[in-house]
Steps between C-alpha positions, in 0.01 A plus 500: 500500500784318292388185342680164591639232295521162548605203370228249459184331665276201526243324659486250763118347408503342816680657763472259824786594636529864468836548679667266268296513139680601210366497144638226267538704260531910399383732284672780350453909669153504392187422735231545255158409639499175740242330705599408818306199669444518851816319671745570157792757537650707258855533522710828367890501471612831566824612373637580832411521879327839537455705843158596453253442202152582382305231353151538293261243380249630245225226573126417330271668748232216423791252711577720758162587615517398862886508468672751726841361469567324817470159307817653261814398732814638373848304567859553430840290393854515512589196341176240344279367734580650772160734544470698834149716500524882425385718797324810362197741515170384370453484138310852363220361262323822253267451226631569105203463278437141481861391695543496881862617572709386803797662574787432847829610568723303655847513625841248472385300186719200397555403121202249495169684631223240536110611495279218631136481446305399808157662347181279439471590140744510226696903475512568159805731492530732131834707625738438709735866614806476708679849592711675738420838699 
């Protein structure tokens, strides 16, 4: 798989309104390790709308222990704050040593792609890999 850019990303700490949250401010192209309260998005700017694209979150296993990603809804964007949710397979969760790793494709991605937390505990998220087939 080919390894996608993108342009920046941020937090919404607080995401009530996940259709319409945007960060108030971003960060440069690299996620390094984030936590990500229950109800907070993280926001990536991608570089450009993309067909289909594979996204992987390399998480702490100790805060994804009853996790099995159904509490990780993706969303995508055209233009800011305009979210409409992602439809896609279930997330694949595998064990790497002391990380649980989630990994879903999905399909017609907009420049803003929106991850909002749901779960009951905070996701600590090490890695974040976008990429194309």
């Amino acid at each position: 798989m080919q390894e996608v850019g993108y342009k920046s990303w941020g937090l919404v700490p607080v995401d009530s309104n996940p259709v319409s949250g945007m960060p108030s401010s971003t960060n440069p192209p690299m996620i390094s390790t984030l936590a990500l309260d229950p109800s907070a998005s993280l926001v990536i700017e991608l570089a450009e709308p993309l067909a289909e694209l594979h996204l992987q979150l390399r998480l702490t296993a100790l805060s994804t222990e009853s996790e099995t990603g159904s509490n990780m809804k993706l969303s995508t964007a055209r233009t800011e704050g305009t979210f409409t949710p992602l439809s896609a397979a279930d997330w694949e969760k595998s064990f790497e040593g002391v990380d649980a790793v989630f990994a879903i494709q999905v399909q017609n991605v907009g420049p803003y792609l929106k991850l909002h937390s749901q779960a009951n505990a905070t996701l600590v998220i090490s890695k974040t890999t976008l990429s194309q087939p």
